[in-house]
C-alpha positions in Angstrom: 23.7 -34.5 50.9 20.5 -34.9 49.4 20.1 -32.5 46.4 16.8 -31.9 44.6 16.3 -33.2 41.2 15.9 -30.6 38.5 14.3 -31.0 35.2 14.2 -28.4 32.8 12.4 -28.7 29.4 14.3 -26.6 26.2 11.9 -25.8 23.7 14.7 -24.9 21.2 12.9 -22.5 18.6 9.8 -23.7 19.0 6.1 -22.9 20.2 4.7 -19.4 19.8 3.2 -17.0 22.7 0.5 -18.5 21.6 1.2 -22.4 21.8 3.5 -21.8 24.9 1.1 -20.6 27.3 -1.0 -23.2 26.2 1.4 -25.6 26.8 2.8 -24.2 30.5 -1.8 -24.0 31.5 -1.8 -27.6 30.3 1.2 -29.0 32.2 0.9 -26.8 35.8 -1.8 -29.5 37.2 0.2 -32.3 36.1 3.5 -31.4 37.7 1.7 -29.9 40.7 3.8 -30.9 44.1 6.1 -32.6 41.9 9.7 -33.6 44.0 12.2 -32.2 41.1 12.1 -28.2 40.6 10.5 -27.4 37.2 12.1 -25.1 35.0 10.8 -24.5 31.0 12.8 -22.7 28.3 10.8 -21.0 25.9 12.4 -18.9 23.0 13.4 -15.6 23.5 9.7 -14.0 22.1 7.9 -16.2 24.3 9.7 -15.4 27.7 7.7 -12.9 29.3 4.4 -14.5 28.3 5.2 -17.5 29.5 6.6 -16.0 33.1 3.4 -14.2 33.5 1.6 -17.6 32.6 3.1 -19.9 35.3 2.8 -17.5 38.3 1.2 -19.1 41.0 2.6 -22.3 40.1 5.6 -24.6 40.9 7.0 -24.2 37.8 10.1 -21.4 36.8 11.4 -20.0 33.6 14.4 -20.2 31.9 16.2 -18.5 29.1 18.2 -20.7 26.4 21.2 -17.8 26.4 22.3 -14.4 27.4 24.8 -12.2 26.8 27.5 -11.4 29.7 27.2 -7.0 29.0 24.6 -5.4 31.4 24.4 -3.5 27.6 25.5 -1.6 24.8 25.8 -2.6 20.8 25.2 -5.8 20.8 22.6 -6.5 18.2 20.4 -9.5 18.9 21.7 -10.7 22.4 19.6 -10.3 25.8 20.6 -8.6 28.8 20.6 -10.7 32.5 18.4 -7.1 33.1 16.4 -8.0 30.5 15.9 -11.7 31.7 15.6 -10.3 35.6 13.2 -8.0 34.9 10.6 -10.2 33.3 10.9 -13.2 36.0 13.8 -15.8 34.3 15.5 -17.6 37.1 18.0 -20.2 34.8 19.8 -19.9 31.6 21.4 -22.8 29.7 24.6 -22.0 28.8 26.7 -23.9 26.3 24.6 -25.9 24.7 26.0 -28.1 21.6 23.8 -26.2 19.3 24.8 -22.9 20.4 28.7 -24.4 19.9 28.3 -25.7 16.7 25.8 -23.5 14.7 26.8 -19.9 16.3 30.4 -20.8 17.6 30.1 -19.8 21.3 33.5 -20.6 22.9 34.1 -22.0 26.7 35.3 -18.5 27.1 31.9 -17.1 26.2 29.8 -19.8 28.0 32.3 -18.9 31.5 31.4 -15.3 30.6 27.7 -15.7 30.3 28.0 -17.9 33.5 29.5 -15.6 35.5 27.1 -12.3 34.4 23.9 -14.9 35.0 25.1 -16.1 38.6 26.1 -12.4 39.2 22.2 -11.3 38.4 20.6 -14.0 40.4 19.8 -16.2 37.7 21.0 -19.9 38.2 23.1 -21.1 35.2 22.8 -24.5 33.4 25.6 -25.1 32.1 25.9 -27.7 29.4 28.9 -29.5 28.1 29.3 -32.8 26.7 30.8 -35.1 23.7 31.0 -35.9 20.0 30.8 -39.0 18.6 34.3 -39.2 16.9 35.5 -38.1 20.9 33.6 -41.0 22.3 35.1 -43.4 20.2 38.4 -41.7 20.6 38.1 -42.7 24.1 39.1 -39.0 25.3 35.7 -38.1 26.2 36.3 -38.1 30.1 38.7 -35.5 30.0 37.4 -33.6 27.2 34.0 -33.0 29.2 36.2 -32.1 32.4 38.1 -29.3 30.2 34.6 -28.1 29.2 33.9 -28.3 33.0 37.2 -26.6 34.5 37.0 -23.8 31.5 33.1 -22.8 32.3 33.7 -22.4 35.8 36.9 -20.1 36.3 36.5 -17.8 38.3 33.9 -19.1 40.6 33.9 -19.5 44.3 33.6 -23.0 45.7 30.3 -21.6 47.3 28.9 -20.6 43.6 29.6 -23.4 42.3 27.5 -25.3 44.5 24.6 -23.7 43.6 25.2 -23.8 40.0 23.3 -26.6 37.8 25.7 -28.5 35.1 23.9 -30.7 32.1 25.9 -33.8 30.8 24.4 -33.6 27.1 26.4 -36.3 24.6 26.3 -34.4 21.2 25.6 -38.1 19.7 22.2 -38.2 21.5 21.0 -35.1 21.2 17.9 -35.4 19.0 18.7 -38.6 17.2 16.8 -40.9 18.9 20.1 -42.3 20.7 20.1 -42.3 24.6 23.2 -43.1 26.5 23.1 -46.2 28.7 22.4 -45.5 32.0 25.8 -46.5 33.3 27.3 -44.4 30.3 25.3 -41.4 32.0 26.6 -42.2 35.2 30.2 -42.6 34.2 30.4 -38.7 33.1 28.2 -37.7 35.5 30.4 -39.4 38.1 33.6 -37.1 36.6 32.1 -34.3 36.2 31.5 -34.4 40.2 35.3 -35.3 40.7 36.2 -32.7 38.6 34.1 -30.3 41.0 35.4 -31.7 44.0 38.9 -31.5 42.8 39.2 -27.6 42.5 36.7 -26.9 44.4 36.3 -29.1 47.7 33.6 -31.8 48.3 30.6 -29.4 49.8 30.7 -27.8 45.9 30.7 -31.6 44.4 27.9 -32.8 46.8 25.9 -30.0 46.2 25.7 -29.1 42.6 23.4 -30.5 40.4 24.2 -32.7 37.6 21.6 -33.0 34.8 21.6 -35.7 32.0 20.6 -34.5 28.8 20.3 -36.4 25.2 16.8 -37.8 23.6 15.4 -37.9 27.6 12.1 -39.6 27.1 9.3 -41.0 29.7 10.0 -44.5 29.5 14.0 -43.4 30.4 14.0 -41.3 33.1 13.3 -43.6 36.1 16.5 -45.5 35.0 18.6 -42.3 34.7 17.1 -41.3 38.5 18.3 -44.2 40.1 22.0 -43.4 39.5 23.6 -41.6 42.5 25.1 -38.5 40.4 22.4 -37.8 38.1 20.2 -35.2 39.7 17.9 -34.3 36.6 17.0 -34.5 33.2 17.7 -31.4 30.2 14.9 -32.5 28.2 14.2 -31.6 24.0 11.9 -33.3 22.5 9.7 -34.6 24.5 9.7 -30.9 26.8 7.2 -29.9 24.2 4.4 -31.8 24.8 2.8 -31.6 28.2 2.0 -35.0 29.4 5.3 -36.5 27.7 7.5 -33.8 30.0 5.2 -33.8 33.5 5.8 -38.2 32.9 9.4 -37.1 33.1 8.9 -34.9 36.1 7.0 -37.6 38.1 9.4 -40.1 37.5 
């Protein structure tokens, strides 16, 4: 089955209204008819801005979290309502940073999943290693408990329209990229981890991202491996020629 690449740029907690609308005006021309879908994740303020900013053009919006209540007392967390309303089609779920600085749990990230998909918004759902792990040598199943834990509950249909980022914890903003065939290796289980509990039209049809220090002069080696569909890009998602280079790969 051939899927369609997807890379999706995460801001972080950077770039004001301001400097992200500036940034999506400067980057539409250069990812015009690009082959991979286009997603940017602005911070929470810049959102709607940056939705009404890129309409017209082949490029979506994404959140960098939401919460899994349609409301209530929750102070500080987003609604999929919320996200609906102003024009977000993804959400990264689980990312490392999220995990380590605020403590969301598998259980949360399956929870956020499940409320996203259920709203129409396509979940990226990250998982992926630490360092000590790696070395450990545990890492394979480790990233397939992530994997198994973020998608209970899921039909086999859902899941294949779900996206899943492979992010290694030790190259995530260090400077560090996994090897190609390192990327491949996880990527590779990840989709037999799919197909396992959830047949091989889910496997072959959900979209595996790499994520971890994704730079220009690296993406054309990550795109040539068979179960890497896309790029989660950081860094270099903030400036526009840097992240349509990665687009065009």
């Amino acid at each position: 089955m051939a899927r369609t690449p997807i890379i999706a740029g995460n801001w972080k907690m950077n770039n004001t209204i301001a400097q992200g609308k500036a940034l999506v005006k400067a980057l539409a021309p250069l990812v015009k008819g690009a082959k991979a879908a286009v997603v940017v994740c602005p911070a929470a303020t810049a959102l709607a801005a940056v939705a009404k900013a890129v309409k017209g053009t082949n490029i979506a919006v994404g959140a960098q979290n939401v919460h899994w209540e349609k409301s209530g007392a929750y102070t500080g967390e987003i609604s999929t309502d919320m996200l609906a309303e102003i024009g977000v089609s993804y959400c990264v779920l689980g990312h490392s940073e999220r995990r380590d600085y605020f403590g969301e749990t598998n259980e949360g990230v399956n929870k956020r999943a499940r409320a996203a998909y259920a709203a129409g918004i396509t979940p990226i759902i990250c998982c992926g290693e630490s360092l000590e792990i790696r070395e450990a040598g545990t890492y394979l199943a480790y990233v397939a408990y992530q994997i198994e834990a973020a998608l209970a509950g899921f039909k086999a249909r859902e899941v294949a329209k779900l996206v899943i980022a492979y992010e290694p914890i030790w190259a995530i903003g260090t400077g560090k990229t996994a090897t190609f065939e390192q990327a491949e290796e996880v990527c590779a289980h990840i989709r037999a981890t799919v197909k396992a509990k959830y047949g091989a039209a889910a496997a072959n049809a959900i979209r595996i991202q790499y994520g971890g220090s994704v730079k220009p002069e690296t993406i054309a080696g990550l795109m040539k491996k068979p179960n890497v569909d896309g790029a989660l890009v950081g860094g270099a998602a903030l400036k526009a020629k840097d992240f349509a280079a990665i687009v065009n790969f």
